[in-house]
N, C-alpha and C positions, 0 to 999 in steps of 0.2 A: 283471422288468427295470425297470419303473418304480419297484418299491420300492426297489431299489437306489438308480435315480438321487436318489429323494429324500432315500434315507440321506446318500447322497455329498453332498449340499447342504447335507444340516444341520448334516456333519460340517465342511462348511467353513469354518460360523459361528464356532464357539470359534478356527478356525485364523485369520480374518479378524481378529479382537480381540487375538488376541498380536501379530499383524502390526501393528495398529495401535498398539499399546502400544510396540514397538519403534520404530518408527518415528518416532513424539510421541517420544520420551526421544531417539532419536539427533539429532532436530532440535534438541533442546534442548541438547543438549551441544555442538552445533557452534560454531566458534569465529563473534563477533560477533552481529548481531541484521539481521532484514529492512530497518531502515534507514539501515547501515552505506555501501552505495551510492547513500545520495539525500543525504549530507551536503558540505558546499560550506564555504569558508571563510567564507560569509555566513552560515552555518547553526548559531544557537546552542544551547548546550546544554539552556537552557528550551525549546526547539521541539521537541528529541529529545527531553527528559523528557516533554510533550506527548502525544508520537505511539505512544510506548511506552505511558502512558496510555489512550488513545484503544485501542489495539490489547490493551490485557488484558495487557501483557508483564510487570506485575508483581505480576499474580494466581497462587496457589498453582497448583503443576504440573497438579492432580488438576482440577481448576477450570478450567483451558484445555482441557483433555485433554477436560472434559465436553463443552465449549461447543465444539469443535472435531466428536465425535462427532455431538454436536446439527445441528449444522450442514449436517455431510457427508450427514445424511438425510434434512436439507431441501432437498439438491439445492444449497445453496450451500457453494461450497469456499475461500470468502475471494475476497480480491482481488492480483492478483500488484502486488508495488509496483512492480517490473522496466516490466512494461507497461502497468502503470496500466488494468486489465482485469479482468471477474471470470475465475476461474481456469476456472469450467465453459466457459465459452466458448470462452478460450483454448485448451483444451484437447481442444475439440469441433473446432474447425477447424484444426489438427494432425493430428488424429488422421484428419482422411478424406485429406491428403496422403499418412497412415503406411498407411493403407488400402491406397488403388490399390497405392503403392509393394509392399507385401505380396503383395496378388495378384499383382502378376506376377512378383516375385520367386520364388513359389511355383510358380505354373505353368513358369517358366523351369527352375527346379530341376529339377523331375521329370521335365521335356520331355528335358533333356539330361541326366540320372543312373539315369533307368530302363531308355535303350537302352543304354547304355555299360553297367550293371550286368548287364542281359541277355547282351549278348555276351562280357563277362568270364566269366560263369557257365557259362554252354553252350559256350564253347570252351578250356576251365581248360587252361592252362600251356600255351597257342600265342603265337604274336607277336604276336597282337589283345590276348589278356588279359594278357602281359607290360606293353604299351602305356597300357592303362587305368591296371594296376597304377603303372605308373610317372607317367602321368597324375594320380593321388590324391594320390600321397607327392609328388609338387611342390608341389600346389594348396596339401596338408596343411603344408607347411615354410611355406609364407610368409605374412608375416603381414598381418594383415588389413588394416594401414592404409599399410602399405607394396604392395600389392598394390589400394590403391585409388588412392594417389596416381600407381603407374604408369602406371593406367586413366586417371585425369583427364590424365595431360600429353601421353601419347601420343594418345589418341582426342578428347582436347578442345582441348587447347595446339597440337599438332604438325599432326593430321589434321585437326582441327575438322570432326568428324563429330559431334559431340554438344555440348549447352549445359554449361555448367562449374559452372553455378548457378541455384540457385531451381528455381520449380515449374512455372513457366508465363509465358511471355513478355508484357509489360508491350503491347506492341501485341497480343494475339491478343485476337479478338472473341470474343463467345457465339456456340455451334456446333461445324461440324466444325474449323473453325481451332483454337478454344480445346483443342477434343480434341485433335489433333495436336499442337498446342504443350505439352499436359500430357504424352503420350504421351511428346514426342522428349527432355523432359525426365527422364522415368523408366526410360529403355530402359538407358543403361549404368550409373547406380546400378545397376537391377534385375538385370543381365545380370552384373555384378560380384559383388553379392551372391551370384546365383545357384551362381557357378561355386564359391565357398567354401562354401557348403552341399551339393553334390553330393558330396562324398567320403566322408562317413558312410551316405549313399543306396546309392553303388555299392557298399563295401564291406563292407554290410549284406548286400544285393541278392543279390550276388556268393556270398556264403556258406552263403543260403539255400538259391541254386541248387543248390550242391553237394552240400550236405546232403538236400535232398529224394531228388536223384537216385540216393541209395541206400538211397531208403526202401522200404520193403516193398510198398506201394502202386504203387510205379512197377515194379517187379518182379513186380507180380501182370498190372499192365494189357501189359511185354511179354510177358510168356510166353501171354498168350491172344492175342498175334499183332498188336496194337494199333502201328500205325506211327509209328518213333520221335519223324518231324515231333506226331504228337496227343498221344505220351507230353509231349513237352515243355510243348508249349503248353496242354494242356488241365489234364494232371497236375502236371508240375515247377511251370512257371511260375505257374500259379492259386494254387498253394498258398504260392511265396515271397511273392508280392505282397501276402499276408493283411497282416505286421505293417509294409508299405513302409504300406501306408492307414491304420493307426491309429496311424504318425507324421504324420500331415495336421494330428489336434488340436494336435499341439506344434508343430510348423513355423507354423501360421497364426497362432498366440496369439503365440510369443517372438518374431516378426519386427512382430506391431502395436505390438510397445513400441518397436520403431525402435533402428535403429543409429548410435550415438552416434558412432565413427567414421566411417560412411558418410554421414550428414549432417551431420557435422558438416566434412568433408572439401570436398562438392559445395555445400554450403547449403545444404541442402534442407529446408526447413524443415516436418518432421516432429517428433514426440514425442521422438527422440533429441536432437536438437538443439535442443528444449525443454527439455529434460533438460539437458543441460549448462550451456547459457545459464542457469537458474535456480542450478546449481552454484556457478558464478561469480557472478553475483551475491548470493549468500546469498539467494534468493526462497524463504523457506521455506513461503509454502501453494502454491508450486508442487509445491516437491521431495516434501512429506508425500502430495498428491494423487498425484502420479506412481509413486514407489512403491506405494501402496496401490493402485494401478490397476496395474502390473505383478504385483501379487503374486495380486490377483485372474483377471488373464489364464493366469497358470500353473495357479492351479488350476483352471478351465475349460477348460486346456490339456488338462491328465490326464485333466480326464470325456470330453469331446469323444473323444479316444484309445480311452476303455474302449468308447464308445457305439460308433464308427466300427468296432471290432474287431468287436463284438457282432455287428454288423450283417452285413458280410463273411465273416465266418466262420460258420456254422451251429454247429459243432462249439463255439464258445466262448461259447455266452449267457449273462448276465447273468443268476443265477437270484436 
């Protein structure tokens, strides 16, 4: 098993360097330059030539691309002009707002997609699992940022049951305030997100169940007399749950890149919405660091998944 994982790491390496190879040339092809948003009518064209100087902008491709590489493995990822910040920083304190938001986003998913996928399963083609079913194919039609904005006007505008913006309120102290006020700010992003990710869960879930319950194995344990309540839960359900767990690696990984719609919707000022804001403004050592760090979390996405399986299942190790 461990020789594996260490294959899969090595094998990441060449896949990291094409990623970054792409990534350096699509920045470079973008229209304008990092200080297209800091120019003013007072701002003359000796000052951009200047800054384009100072920044390497009219060094050979291969020659950024180096010094770029160099950099990123000295832990320094430039500095965003947008915020006038170095980018590692920036992007360290985003990324624990993309955090919490994450976990409960996840926990919320599962919390409400594994019982509903349970009782779809074990009661196939009654009015519970018509319900669910028809529960999914809503969830699934509408789309994501029309389904957020619903959430913000009713529960924020209308009800004002939740904050509309940011991460944490401007009065909350260190402590349990401060946690609460991070909390009450997370709960319906999270709980929004969540319900959009549960329809691939339940009707996963859903299908496994099915499928198990005419497996050979459940047919062996009733016929020796085994009561249906233990068929289920010990046999059926043990065994759909295997591959619900080793989507845990890719749900945890694609939701710390943050949603660009979702924060960008609430403010919330995560990775997504880092992410965009650098879009707009042309902040290209943002946008280079940010992809290269999304492309990184997928593929620790996919091991986490293989590792997580490995582990749950007996029957599938990693030889």
């Amino acid at each position: 098993m461990w020789k594996t994982i260490i294959r899969r790491i090595l094998i990441m390496i060449p896949e990291l360097i094409l990623l970054s190879v792409l990534v350096f040339m699509l920045a470079k092809l973008m229209p304008g330059d990092p200080f297209t948003g800091l120019l003013t009518p007072q701002t003359s064209a000796t000052q951009v030539h200047e800054l384009k100087v100072q920044a390497g902008l009219y060094d050979p491709w291969y020659v950024q691309y180096w010094r770029w590489i160099v950099h990123m493995f000295q832990g320094d990822l430039g500095m965003s002009y947008q915020f006038k910040s170095p980018v590692s920083n920036l992007i360290a304190e985003r990324a624990t707002n993309t955090l919490w938001l994450s976990l409960l986003t996840v926990i919320l998913s599962y919390a409400i997609a594994i019982p509903l996928g349970v009782i779809a399963g074990r009661y196939e083609n009654t009015k519970r699992d018509k319900l669910i079913q028809f529960y999914s194919f809503v969830v699934y039609a509408i789309p994501a940022f029309v389904f957020y904005l619903l959430g913000v006007y009713f529960f924020g505008y209308k009800l004002h049951w939740f904050p509309t913006s940011g991460s944490v309120s401007v009065s909350a102290d260190s402590g349990l305030s401060y946690l609460f006020s991070r909390l009450d700010h997370m709960i319906l992003p999270a709980l929004l997100m969540a319900i959009l990710s549960t329809t691939s869960i339940i009707q996963y879930l859903r299908s496994e169940i099915i499928d198990n319950t005419n497996q050979d194995f459940v047919k062996t344990a009733r016929s020796k007399g085994v009561s249906e309540k233990m068929v289920f839960w010990k046999h059926i359900l043990r065994n759909s749950l295997l591959p619900i767990a080793a989507f845990f690696g890719y749900s945890i990984t694609g939701l710390l890149g943050g949603s660009i719609f979702l924060e960008t919707i609430f403010g919330y000022p995560g990775m997504g919405l880092l992410f965009m804001d650098s879009i707009v403004s042309r902040d290209y050592s943002v946008i280079t660091a940010l992809v290269m760090l999304y492309g990184l979390l997928n593929l620790i996405g996919t091991l986490l998944s293989d590792i997580v399986l490995s582990i749950v299942d007996p029957r599938v190790r990693i030889e």
